[in-house]
PLY file of the C-alpha trace (Angstrom):
ply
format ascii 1.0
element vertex 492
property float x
property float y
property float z
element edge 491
property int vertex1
property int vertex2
end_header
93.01 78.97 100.31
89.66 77.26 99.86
87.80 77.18 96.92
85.31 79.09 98.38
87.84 81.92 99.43
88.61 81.54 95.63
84.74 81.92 94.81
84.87 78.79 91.98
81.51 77.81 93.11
80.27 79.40 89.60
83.79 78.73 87.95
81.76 76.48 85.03
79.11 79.12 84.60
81.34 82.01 83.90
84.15 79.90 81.78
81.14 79.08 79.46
80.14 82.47 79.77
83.43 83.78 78.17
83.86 80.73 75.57
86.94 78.83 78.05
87.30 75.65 78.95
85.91 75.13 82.58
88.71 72.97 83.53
91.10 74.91 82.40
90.06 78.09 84.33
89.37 75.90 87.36
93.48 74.66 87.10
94.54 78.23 87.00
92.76 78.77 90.08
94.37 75.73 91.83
97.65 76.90 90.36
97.22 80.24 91.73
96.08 78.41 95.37
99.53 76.23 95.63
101.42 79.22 95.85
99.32 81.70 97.75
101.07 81.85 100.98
104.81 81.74 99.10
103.63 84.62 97.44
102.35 86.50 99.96
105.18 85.83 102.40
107.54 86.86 99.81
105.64 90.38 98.33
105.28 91.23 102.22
109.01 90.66 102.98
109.89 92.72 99.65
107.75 95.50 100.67
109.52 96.39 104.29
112.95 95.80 102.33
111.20 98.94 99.83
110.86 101.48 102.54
114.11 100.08 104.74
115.86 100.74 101.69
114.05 103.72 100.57
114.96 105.39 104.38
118.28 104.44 103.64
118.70 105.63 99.95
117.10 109.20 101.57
119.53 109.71 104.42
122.56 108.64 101.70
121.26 111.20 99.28
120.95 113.97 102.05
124.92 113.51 103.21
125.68 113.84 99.42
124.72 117.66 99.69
124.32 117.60 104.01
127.54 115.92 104.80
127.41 116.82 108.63
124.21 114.80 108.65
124.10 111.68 111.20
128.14 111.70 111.43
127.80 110.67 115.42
127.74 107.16 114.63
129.90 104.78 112.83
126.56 102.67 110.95
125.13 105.90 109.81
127.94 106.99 107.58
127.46 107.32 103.68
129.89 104.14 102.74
127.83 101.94 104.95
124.41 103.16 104.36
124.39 103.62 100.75
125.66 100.04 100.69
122.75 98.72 102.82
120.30 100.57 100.80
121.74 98.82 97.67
121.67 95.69 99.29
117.99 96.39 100.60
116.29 97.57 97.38
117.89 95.17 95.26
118.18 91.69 97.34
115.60 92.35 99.33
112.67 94.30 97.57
112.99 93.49 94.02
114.52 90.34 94.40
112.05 88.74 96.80
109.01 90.10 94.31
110.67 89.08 91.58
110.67 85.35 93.16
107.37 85.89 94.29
105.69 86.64 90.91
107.88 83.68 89.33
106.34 81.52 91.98
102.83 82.50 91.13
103.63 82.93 87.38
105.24 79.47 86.43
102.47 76.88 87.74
99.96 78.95 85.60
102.29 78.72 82.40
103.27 75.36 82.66
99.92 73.88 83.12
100.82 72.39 87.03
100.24 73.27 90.68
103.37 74.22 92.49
105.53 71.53 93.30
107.22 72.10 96.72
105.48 74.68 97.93
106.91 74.41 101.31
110.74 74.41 99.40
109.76 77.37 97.99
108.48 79.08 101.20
111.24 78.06 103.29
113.85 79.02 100.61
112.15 82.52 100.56
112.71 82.69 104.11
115.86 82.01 104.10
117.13 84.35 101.10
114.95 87.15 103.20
117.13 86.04 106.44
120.27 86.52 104.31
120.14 89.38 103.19
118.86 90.71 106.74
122.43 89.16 107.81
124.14 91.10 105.08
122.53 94.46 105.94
122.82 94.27 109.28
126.68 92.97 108.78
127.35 95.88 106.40
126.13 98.57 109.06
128.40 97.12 111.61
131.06 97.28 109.30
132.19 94.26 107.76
132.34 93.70 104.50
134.29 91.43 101.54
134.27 94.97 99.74
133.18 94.40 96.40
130.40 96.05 95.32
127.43 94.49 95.14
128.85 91.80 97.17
129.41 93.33 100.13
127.69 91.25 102.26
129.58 88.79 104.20
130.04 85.54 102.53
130.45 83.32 105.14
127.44 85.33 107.40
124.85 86.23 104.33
126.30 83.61 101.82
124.68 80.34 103.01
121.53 81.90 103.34
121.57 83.12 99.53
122.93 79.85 98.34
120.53 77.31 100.20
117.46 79.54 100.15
117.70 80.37 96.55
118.47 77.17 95.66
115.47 75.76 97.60
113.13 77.88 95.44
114.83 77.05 92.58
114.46 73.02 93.13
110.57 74.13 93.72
110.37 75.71 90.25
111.93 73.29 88.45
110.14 70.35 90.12
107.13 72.11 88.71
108.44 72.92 85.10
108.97 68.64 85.23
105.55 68.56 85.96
104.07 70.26 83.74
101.12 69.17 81.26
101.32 72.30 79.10
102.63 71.33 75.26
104.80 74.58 74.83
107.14 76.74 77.44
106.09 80.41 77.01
109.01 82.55 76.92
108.58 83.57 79.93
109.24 80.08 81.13
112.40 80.46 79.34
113.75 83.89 80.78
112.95 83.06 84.77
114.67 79.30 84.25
117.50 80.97 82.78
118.04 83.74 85.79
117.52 80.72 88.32
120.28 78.98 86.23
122.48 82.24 85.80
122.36 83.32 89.52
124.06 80.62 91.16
126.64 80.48 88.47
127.69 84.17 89.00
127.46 84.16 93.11
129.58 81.36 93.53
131.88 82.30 90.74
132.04 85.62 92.62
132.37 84.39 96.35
133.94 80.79 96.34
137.12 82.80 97.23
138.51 85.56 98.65
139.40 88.08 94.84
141.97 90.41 95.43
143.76 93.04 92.77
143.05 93.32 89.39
141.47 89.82 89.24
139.14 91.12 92.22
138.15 94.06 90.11
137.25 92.06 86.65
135.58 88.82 88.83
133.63 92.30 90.50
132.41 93.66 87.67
131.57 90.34 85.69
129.19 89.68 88.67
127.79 93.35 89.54
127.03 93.64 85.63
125.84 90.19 85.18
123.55 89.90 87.84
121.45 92.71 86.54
121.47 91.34 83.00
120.92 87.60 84.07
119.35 88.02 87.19
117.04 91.41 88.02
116.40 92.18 83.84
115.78 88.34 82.99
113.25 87.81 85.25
111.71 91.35 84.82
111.39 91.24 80.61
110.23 87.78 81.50
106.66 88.96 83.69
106.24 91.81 81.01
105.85 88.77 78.52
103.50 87.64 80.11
101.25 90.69 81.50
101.20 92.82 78.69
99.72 90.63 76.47
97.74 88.68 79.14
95.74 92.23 80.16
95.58 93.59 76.29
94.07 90.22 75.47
95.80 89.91 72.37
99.36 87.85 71.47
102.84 88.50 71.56
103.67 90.00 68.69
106.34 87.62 67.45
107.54 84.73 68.93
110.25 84.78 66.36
112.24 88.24 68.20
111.17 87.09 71.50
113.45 83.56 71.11
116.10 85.94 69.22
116.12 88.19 72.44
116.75 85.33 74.72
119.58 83.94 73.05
120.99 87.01 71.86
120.96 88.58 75.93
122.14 85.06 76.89
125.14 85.25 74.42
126.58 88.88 74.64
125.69 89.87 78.41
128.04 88.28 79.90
130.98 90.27 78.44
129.92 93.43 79.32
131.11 94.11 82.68
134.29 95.17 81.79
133.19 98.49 80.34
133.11 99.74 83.88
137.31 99.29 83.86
137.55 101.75 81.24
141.09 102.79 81.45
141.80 100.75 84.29
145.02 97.82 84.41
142.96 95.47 83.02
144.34 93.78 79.22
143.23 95.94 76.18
141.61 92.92 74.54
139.19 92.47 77.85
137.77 96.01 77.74
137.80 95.99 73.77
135.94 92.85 73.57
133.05 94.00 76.48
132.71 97.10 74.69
132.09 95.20 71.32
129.60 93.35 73.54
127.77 96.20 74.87
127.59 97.28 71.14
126.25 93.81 70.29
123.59 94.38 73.32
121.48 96.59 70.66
120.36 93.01 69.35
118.50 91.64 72.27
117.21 95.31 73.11
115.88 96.33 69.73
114.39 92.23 69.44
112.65 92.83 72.61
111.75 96.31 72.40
109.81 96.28 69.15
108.17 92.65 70.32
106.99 93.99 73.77
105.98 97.65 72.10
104.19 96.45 69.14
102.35 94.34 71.30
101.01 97.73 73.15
100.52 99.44 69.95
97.10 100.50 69.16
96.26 100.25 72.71
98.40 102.53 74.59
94.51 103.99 75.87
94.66 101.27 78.05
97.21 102.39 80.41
94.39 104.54 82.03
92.70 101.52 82.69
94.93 99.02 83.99
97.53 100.10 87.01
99.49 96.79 86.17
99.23 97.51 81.98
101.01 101.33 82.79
103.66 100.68 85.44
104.54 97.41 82.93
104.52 98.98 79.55
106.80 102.17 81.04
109.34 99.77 82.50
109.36 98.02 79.17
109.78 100.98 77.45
112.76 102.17 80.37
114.53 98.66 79.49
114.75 99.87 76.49
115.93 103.39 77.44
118.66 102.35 79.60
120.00 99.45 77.80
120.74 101.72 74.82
122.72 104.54 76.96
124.33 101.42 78.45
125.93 100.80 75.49
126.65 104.40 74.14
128.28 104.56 77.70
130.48 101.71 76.83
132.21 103.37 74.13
135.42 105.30 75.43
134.87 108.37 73.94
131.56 108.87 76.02
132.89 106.49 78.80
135.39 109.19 79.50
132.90 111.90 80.16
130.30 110.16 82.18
132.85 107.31 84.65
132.84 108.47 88.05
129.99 110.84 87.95
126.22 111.04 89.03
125.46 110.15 85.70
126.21 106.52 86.54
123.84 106.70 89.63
121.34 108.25 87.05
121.92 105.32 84.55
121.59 102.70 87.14
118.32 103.76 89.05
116.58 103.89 85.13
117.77 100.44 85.32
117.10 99.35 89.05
114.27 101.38 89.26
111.60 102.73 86.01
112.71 99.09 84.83
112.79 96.42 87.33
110.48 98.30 90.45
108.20 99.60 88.19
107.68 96.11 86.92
107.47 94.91 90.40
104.56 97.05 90.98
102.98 96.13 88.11
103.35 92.68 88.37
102.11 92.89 91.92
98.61 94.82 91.36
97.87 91.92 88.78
98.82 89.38 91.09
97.78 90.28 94.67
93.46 90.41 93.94
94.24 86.79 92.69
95.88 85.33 95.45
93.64 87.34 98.41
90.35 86.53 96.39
89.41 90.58 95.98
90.57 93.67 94.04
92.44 96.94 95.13
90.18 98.67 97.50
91.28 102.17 95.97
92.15 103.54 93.06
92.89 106.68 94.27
95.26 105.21 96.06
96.99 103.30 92.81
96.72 107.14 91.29
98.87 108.59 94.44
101.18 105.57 94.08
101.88 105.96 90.08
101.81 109.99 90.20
104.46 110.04 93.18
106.72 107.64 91.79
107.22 108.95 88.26
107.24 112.34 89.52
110.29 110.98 91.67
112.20 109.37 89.40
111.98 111.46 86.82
113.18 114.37 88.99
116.13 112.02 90.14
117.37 110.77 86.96
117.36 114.29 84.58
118.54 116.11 87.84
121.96 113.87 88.04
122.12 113.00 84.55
122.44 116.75 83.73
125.06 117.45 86.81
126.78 113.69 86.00
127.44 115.49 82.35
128.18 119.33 84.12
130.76 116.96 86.63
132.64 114.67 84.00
133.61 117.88 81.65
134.89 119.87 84.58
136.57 116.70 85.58
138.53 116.12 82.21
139.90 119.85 81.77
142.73 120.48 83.99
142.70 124.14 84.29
139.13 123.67 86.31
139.78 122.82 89.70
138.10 119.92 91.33
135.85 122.04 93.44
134.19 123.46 90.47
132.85 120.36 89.34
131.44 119.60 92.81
129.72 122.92 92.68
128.57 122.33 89.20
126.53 118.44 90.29
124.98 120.49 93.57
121.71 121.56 92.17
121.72 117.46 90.83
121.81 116.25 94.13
119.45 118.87 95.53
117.21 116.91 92.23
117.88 113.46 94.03
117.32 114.06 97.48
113.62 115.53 96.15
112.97 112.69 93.75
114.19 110.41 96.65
111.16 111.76 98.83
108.81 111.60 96.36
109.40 107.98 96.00
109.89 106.77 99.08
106.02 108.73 99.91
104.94 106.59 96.49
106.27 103.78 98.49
104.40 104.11 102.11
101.41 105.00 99.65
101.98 101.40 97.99
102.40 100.08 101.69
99.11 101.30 103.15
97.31 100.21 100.29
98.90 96.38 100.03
98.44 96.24 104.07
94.82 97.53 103.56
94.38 95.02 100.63
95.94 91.35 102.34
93.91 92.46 105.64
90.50 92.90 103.61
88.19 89.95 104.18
87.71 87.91 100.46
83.41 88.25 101.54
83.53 91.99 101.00
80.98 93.76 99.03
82.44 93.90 95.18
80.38 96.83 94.16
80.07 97.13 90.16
83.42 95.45 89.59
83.50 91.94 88.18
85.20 88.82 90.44
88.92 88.59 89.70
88.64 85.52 87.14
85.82 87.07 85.23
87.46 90.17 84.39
87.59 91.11 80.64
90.55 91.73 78.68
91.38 95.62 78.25
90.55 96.22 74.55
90.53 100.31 74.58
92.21 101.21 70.78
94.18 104.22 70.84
0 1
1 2
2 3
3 4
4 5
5 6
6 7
7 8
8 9
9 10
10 11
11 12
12 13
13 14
14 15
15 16
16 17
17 18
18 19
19 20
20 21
21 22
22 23
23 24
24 25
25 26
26 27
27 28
28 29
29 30
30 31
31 32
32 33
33 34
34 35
35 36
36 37
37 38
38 39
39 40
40 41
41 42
42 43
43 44
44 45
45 46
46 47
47 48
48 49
49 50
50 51
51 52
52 53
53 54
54 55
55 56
56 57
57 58
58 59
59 60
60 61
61 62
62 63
63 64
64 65
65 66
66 67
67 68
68 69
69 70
70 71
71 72
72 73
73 74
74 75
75 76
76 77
77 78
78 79
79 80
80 81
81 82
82 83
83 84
84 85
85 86
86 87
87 88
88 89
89 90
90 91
91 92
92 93
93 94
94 95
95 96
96 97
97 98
98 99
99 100
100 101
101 102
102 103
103 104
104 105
105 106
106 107
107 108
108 109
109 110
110 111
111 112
112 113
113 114
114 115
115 116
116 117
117 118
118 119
119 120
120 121
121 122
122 123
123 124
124 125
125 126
126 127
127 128
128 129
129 130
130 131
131 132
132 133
133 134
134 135
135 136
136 137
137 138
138 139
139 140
140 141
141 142
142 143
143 144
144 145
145 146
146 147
147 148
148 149
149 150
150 151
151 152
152 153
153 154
154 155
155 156
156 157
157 158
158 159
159 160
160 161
161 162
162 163
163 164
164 165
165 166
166 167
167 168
168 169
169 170
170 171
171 172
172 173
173 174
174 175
175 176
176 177
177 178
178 179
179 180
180 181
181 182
182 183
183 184
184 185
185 186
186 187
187 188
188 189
189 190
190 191
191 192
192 193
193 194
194 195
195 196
196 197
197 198
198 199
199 200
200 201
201 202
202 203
203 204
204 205
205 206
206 207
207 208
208 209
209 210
210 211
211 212
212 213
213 214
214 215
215 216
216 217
217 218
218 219
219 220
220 221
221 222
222 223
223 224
224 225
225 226
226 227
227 228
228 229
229 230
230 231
231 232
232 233
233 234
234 235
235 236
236 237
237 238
238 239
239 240
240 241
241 242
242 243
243 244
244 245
245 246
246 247
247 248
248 249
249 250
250 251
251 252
252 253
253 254
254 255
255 256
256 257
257 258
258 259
259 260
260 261
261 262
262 263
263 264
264 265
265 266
266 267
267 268
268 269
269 270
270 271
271 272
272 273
273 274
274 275
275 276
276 277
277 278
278 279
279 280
280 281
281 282
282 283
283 284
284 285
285 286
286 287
287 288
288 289
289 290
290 291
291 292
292 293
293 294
294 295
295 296
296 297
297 298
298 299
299 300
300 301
301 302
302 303
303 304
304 305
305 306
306 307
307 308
308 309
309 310
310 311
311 312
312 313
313 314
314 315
315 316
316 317
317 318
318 319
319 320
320 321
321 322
322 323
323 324
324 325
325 326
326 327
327 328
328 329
329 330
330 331
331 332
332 333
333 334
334 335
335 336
336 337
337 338
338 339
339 340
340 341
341 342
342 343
343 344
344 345
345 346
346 347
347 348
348 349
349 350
350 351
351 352
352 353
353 354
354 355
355 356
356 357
357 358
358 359
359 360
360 361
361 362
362 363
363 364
364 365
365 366
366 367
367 368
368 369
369 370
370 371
371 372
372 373
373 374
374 375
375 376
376 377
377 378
378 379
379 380
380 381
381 382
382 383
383 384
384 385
385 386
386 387
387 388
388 389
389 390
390 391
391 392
392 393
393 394
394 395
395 396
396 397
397 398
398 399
399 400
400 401
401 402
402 403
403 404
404 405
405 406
406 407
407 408
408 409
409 410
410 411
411 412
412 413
413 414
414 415
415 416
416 417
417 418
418 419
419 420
420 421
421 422
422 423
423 424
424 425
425 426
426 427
427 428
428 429
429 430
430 431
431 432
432 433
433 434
434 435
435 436
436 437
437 438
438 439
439 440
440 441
441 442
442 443
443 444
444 445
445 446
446 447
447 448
448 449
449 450
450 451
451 452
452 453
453 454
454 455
455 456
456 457
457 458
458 459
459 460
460 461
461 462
462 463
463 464
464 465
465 466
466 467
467 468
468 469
469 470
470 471
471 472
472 473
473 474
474 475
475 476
476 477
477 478
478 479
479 480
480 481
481 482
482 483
483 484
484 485
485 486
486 487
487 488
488 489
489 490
490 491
């Protein structure tokens, strides 16, 4: 992008202006210009993964009630297109933002234009390509059958491996770079999921699992790669764009280092809570369950640092699309990593295993957490890299009021039937068909959230196709170029 596209002709004047160093506003903008086309490539890619996986995640949801629905062909049944929606929505959509915003994020943090741009592009590309391969394996139907790792690994693996590696060289390459005295915590969180990831894949596929050692090695990557992967790199952008829009500091650096270590040190134990009475040794579920407990450190640390920071400006979620779809995935971290660990614990595991109230738990997770920080991360990000800002906000207002709408619906409809479900379950003088009549009005609940989000998510579409087409000479109206834009400051 040219520094005219960029419109630094008056960079000086308006740094002055607002009591910053010129120079320093002028590197932010050539930070922000040695990533522009990773970024967009990658946020584009992410966003047809969204409504693949969304059109997937519908039809899934519609055999759960409709179960005569698409049943002509082999690709369209429920095990293989509820597994390509995973794979869609997680590897593709929030993954590839997640990169994305790290790519744009960590040259601004660190003080450095991107090093290896072209790494980093190329390595997107590739991780896009495999997990293309991995969908389009999984509907044909082969599989390694592990969940989450479906996809095959000697088809989808060497794309994951190599292109996420690639990026990762990129990012690191710039962190060596860098001129900036200090590493934000952000810095911290996205190095460690970049670290983390290709510890867990490889631990995971290097070799064919089988049995009960299949089923732990399973779960310590389908758990871990949410807590060290997806929720790493998520708690790591709301670091930085909560306080960046509310103008105002973190409120302790103190509980944000005691949440990094403290996620980096119990995490990693708790996938065995999902083997809950399964063949595994007492001492393994016993000891994740202790972790899970031990979870409440890194939550609560976190929690209270990111919420504080909000508090006495919670007004300003009118204001800022990116400030409200951060601060209520902040707050859903929160949510779901505290029923994560009440689930843990046996006496509640009992109830709840096997039931929709595990689909419920993991789409506050995958979802009102990590997407909804996607989308906020991405309606910060996208006016700085195209040079213009969102040409509608009615548009942002469809976008936010469809997909909380939907997700609420989703998750109190099948938490209340996964509840209704696992107590008809555990008495034996209920038959099994009562507790399948019991979780239908639940499912009706997720097959209408499921709408509502997937028309929040051709909403989104329209409006980021609308946006990267827009030439950066259009008329700005009353609204204030990009880099002169003033904090939010609105006091509740």
């Amino acid at each position: 992008m040219s520094e005219s596209t960029l419109d630094v002709r008056d960079v000086r004047a308006v740094a002055l202006s607002r009591g910053l160093v010129p120079e320093d506003l002028e590197a932010r903008l050539r930070a922000d210009a040695s990533s522009r086309t990773v970024v967009l490539v990658l946020f584009t890619a992410g966003i047809i993964w969204l409504l693949i996986g969304s059109a997937f995640g519908e039809i899934a949801s519609l055999k759960m009630h409709w179960p005569d629905l698409l049943v002509e062909s082999g690709w369209l049944t429920f095990g293989r297109i509820r597994t390509a929606h995973l794979h869609a929505v997680n590897y593709g959509w929030a993954t590839a933002v997640l990169i994305g915003a790290s790519v744009w994020l960590m040259p601004r943090l660190v003080h450095a234009e991107l090093r290896g741009a072209r790494l980093a592009l190329i390595g997107g590309v590739l991780f896009t390509l495999g997990v293309a391969v991995g969908v389009v394996a999984v509907l044909m139907g082969y599989s390694d059958g592990m969940e989450w790792l479906e996809a095959p690994r000697f088809l989808a693996g060497p794309f994951f491996v190599v292109g996420g590696g690639l990026v990762g060289l990129s990012l690191f390459r710039t962190v060596a770079s860098r001129t900036a005295d200090h590493l934000y915590i952000s810095v911290w969180y996205i190095l460690g999921a970049f670290i983390w990831f290709p510890m867990l894949y490889l631990t995971a596929k290097w070799r064919e699992w089988s049995g009960v050692e299949g089923a732990a090695v399973n779960w310590f990557f389908a758990h871990n790669v949410l807590g060290f992967w997806l929720t790493a790199m998520s708690v790591g952008l709301a670091y930085y764009f909560i306080p960046k829009v509310l103008g105002r500091p973190v409120y302790s650096y103190s509980l944000s280092v005691l949440g990094f270590w403290s996620l980096a040190m119990f995490y990693s134990l708790n996938g065995m809570h999902h083997l809950v009475g399964g063949p595994l040794p007492t001492w393994m579920i016993t000891t994740s369950i202790v972790a899970s407990v031990f979870m409440f450190i890194p939550v609560v640390a976190t929690g209270i640092n990111l919420h504080m920071t909000v508090v006495g400006r919670f007004n300003a979620l009118r204001y800022s699309p990116t400030l409200r779809f951060v601060v209520l995935g902040a707050l859903a971290y929160t949510a779901v990593s505290l029923q994560g660990s009440f689930t843990a614990l046996r006496e509640v595991n009992r109830v709840t295993h096997f039931t929709h109230w595990t689909v419920a738990h993991s789409h506050v997770g995958g979802y009102a957490f990590v997407t909804f920080i996607c989308f906020g991360a991405m309606y910060y990000i996208v006016p700085r890299v195209v040079g213009h800002e969102w040409p509608s906000a009615r548009l942002i207002r469809w976008h936010f009021n469809f997909v909380l709408s939907g997700i609420t619906i989703y998750v109190v409809g099948l938490t209340a039937a996964g509840v209704a479900q696992g107590l008809a379950l555990l008495d034996p003088a209920i038959p099994f068909q009562v507790s399948v009549e019991r979780s239908m009005l639940g499912l009706y609940a997720r097959s209408f959230g499921g709408l509502l989000l997937t028309a929040g998510h051709l909403v989104f579409a329209w409006h980021f196709w609308i946006m990267v087409r827009m030439p950066s000479n259009v008329p700005r109206r009353s609204r204030p170029p990009f880099h002169e834009a003033q904090p939010v400051l609105y006091s509740s």
